[in-house]
DSSP file (Angstrom, degrees, kcal/mol; ACC not computed):
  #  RESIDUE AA STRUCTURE BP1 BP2  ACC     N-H-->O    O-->H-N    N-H-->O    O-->H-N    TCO  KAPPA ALPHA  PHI   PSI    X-CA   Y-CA   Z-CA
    1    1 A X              0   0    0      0, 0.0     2,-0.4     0, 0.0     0, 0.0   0.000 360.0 360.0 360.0 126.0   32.8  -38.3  -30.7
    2    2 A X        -     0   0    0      2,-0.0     2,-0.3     1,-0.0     0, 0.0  -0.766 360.0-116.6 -58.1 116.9   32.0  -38.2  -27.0
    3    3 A X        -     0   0    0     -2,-0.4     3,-0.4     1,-0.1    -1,-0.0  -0.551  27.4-131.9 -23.0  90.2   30.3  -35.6  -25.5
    4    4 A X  S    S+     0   0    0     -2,-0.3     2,-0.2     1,-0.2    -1,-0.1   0.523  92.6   9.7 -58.7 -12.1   33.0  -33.9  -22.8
    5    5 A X  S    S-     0   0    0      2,-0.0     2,-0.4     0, 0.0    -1,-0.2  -0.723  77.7-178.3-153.3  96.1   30.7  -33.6  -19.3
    6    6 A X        -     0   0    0     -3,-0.4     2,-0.5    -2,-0.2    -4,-0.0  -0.807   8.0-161.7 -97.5 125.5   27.8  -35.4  -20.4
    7    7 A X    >   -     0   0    0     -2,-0.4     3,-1.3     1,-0.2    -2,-0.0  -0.863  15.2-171.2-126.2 109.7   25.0  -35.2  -17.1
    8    8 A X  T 3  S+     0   0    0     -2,-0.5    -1,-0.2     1,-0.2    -2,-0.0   0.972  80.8  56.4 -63.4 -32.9   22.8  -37.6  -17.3
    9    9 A X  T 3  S+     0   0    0      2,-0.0     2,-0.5     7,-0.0    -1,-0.2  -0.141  78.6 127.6 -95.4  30.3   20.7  -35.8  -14.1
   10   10 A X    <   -     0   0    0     -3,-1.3     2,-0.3     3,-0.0     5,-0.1  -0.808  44.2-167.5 -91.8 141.9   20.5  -32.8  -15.8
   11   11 A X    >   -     0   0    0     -2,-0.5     3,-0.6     3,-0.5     2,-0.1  -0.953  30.3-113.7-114.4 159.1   17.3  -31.3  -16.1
   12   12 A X  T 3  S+     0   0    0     -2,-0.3     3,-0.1     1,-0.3    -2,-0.0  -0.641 103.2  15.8 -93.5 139.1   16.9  -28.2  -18.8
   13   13 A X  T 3  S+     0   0    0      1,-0.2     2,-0.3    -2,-0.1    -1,-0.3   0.770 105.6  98.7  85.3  30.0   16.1  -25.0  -16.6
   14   14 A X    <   -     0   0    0     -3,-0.6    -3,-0.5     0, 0.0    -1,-0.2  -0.939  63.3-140.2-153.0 120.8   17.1  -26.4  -13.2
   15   15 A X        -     0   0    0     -2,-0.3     4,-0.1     2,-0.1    -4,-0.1  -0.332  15.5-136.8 -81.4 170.2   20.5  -25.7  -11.5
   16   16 A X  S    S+     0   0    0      2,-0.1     2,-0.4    -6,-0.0    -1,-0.1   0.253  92.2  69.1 -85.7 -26.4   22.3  -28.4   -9.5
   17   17 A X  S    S-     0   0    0      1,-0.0    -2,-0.1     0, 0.0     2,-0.0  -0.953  98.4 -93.5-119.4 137.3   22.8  -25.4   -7.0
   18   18 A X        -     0   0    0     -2,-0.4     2,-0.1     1,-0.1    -2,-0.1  -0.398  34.4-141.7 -66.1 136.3   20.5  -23.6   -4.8
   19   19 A X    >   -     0   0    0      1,-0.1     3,-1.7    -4,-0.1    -1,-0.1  -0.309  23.6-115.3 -69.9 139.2   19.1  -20.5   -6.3
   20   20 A X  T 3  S+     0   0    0      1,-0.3    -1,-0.1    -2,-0.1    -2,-0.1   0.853 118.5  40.4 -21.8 -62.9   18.7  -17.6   -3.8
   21   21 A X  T 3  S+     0   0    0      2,-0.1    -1,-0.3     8,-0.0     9,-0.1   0.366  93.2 109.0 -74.2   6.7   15.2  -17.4   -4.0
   22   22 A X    <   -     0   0    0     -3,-1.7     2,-0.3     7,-0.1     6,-0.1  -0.181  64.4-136.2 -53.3 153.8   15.0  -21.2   -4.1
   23   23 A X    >   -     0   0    0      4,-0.8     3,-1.2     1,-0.1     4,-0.1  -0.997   9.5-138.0-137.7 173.9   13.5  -22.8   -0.6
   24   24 A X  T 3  S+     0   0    0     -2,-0.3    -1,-0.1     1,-0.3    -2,-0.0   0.734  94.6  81.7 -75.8 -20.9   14.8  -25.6    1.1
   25   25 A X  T 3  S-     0   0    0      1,-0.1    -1,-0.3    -3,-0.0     3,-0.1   0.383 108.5-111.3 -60.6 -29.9   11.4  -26.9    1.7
   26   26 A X  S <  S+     0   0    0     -3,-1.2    -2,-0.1     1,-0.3    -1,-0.1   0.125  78.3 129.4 102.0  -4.6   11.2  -28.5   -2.0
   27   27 A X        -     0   0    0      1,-0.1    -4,-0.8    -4,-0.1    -1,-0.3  -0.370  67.0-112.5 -74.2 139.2    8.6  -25.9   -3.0
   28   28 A X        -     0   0    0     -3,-0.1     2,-0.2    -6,-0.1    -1,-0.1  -0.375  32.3-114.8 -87.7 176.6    9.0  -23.9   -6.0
   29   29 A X        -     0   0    0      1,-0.1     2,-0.2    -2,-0.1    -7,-0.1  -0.541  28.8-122.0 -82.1 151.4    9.8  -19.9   -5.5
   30   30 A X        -     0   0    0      2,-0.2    -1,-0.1    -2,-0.2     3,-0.0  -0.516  12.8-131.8 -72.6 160.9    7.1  -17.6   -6.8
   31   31 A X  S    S+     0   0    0     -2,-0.2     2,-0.2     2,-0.0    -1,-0.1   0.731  94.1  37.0 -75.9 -26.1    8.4  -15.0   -9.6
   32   32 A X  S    S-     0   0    0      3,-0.0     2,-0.3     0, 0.0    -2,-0.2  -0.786  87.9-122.7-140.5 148.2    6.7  -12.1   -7.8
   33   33 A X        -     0   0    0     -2,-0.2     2,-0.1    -3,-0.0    -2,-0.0  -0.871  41.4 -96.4-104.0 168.9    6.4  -11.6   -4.1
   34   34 A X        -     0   0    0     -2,-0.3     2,-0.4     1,-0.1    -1,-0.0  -0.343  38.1-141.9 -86.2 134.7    2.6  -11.3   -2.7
   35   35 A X        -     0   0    0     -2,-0.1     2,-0.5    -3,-0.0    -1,-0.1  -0.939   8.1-143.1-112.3 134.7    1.8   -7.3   -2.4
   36   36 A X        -     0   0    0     -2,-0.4     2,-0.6     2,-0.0     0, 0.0  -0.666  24.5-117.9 -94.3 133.2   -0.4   -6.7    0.8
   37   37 A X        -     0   0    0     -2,-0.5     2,-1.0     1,-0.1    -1,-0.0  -0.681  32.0-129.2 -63.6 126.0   -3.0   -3.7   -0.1
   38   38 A X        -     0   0    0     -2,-0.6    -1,-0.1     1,-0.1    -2,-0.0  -0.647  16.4-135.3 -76.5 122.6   -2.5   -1.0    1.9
   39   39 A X        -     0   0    0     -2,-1.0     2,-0.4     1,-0.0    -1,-0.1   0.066  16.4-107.5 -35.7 162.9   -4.9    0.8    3.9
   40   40 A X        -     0   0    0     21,-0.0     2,-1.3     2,-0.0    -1,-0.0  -0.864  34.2-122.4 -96.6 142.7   -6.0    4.6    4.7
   41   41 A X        -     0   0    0     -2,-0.4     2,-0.6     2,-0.0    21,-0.1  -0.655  43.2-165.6 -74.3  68.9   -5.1    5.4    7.6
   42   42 A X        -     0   0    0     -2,-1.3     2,-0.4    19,-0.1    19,-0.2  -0.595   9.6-173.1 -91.7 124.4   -8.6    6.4    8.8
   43   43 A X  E     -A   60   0A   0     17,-2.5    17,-3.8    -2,-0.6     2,-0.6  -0.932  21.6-137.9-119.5 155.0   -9.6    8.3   11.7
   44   44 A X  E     +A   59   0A   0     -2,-0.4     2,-0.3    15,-0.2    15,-0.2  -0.837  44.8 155.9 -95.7  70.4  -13.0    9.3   13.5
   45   45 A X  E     -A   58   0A   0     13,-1.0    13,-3.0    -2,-0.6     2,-1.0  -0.777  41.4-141.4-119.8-174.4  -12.7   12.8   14.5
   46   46 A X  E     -A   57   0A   0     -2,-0.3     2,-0.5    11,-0.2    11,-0.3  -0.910  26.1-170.0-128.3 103.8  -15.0   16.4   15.4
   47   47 A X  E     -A   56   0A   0      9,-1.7     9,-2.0    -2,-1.0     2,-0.2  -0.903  25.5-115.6 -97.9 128.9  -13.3   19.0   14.1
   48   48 A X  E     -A   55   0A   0     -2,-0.5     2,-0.6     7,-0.2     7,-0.2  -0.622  25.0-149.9 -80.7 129.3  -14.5   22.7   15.1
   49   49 A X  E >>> -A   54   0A   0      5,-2.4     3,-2.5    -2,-0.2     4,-1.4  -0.813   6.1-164.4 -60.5  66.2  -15.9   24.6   11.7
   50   50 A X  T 345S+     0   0    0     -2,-0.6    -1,-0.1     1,-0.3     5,-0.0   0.576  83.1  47.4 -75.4   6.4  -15.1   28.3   12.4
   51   51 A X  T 345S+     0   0    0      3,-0.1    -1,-0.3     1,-0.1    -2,-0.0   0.712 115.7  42.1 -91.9 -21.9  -17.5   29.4    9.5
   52   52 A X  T <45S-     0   0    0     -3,-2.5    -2,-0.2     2,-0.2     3,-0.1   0.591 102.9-134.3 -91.9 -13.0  -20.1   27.5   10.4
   53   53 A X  T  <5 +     0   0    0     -4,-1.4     2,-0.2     1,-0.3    -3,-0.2   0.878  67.5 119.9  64.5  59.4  -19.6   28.2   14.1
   54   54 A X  E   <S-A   49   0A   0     -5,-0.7    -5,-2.4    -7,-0.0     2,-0.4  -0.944  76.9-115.9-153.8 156.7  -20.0   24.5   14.6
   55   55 A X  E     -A   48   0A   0     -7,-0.2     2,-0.5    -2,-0.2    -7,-0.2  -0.899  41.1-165.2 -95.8 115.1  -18.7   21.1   15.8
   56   56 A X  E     -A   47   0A   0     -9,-2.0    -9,-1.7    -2,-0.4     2,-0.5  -0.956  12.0-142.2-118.6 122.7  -18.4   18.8   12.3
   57   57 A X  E     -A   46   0A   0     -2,-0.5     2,-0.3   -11,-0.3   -11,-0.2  -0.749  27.2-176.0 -56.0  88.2  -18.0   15.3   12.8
   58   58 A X  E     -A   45   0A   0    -13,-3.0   -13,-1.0    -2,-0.5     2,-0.6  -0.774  37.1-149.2-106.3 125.6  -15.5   13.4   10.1
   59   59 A X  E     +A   44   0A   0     -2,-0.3     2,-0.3   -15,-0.2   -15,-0.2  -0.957  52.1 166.2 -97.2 108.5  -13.8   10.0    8.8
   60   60 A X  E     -A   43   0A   0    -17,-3.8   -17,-2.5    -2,-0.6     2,-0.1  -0.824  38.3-123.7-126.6 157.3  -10.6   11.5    7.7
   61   61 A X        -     0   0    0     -2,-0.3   -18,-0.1   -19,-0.2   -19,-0.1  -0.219  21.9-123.8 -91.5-151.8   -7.4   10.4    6.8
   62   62 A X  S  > S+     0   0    0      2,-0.2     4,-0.7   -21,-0.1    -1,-0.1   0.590 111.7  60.2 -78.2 -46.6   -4.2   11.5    8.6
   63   63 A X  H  > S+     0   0    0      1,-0.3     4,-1.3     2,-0.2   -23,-0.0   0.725 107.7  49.0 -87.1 -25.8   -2.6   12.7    5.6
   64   64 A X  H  > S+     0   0    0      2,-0.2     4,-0.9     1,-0.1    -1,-0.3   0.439 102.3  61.7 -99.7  14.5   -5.7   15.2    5.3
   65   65 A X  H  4 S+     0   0    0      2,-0.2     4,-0.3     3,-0.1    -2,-0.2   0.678 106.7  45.0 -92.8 -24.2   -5.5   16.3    9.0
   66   66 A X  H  X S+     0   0    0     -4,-0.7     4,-2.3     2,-0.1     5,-0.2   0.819 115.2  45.7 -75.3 -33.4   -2.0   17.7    8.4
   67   67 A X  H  X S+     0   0    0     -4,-1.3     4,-2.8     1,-0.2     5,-0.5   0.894 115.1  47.1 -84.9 -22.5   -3.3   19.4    5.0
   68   68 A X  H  X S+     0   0    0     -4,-0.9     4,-1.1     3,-0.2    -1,-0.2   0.845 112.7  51.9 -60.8 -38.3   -6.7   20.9    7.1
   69   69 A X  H  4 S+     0   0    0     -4,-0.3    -2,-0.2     2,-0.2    -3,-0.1   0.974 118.4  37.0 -64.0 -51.6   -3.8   22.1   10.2
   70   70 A X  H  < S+     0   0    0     -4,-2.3    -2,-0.2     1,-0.1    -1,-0.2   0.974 138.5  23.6 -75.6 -46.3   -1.6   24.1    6.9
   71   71 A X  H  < S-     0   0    0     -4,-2.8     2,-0.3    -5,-0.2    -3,-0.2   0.986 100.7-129.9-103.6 -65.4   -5.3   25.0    5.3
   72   72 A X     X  -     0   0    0     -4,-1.1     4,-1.3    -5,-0.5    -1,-0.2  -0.366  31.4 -78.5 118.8 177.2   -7.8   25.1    7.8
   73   73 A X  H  > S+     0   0    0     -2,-0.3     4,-2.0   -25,-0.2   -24,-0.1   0.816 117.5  43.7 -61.6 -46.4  -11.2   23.3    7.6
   74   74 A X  H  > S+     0   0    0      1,-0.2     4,-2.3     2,-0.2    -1,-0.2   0.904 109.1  50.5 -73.7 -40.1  -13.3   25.4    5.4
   75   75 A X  H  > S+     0   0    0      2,-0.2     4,-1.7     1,-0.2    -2,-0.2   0.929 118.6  47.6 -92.7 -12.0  -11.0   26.3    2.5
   76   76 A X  H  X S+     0   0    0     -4,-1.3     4,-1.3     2,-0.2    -1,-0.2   0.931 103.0  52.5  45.2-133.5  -10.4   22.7    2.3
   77   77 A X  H  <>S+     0   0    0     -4,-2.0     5,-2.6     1,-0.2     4,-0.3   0.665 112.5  49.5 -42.0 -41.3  -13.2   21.6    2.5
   78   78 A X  H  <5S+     0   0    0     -4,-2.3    -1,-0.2     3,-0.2     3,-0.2   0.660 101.9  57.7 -77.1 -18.8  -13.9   23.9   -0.3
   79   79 A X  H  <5S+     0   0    0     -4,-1.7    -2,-0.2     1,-0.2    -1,-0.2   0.612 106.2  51.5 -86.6  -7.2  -11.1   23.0   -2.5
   80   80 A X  T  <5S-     0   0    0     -4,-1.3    -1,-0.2     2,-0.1    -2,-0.2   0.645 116.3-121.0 -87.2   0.4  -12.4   19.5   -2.4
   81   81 A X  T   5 +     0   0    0     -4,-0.3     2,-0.4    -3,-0.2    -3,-0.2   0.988  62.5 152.7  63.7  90.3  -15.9   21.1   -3.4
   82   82 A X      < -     0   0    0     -5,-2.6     2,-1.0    -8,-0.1    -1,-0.2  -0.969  39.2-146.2-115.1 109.5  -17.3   19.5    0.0
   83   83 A X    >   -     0   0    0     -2,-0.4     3,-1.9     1,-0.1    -5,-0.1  -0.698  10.1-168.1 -94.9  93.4  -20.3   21.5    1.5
   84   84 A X  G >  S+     0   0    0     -2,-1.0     3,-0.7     1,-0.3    -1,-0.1   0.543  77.0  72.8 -79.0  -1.2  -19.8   21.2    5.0
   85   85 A X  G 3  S+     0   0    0      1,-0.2    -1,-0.3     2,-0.1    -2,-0.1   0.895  91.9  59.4 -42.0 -53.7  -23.3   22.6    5.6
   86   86 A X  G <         0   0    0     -3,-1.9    -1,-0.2     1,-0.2    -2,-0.2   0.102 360.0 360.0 -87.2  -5.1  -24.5   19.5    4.4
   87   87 A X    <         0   0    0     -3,-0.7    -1,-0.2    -4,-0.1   -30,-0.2  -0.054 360.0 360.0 -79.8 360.0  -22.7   17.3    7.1
């Protein structure tokens, strides 16, 4: 008995057709794409202390410059137990 579409140029685990992620380049596709680390979004600023009656001098992120605007500086500062005295 004969085999009905017998491929001699088959290889197991390789299409005949390009895959989506295939590229044309002959290079094979990675499984995973490359994740870039993101950064914090860090900024340099002097923020006024109104308990300390002082100018305090910070590397903050962004996302804690909104939550200092809703909070203010001191309670904060305190819920992260950060003693801005000590700054």
């Amino acid at each position: 008995m004969a085999k009905e579409s017998e491929d001699h140029h088959h290889v197991p685990g390789v299409s005949a057709h390009w895959n989506s992620c295939q590229q044309r380049n002959g290079s094979e596709p990675l499984p995973y794409q490359n994740q870039k680390l993101q950064q914090a979004n860090l900024q340099q600023r002097r923020l006024w202390w109104a308990e300390g009656n002082r100018w305090v001098n910070l590397r903050i992120t962004t996302r804690a410059l909104k939550t200092i605007q809703k909070k203010g500086l001191g309670a904060y500062a305190k819920s992260l137990g950060i003693d801005l005295a000590k700054i």
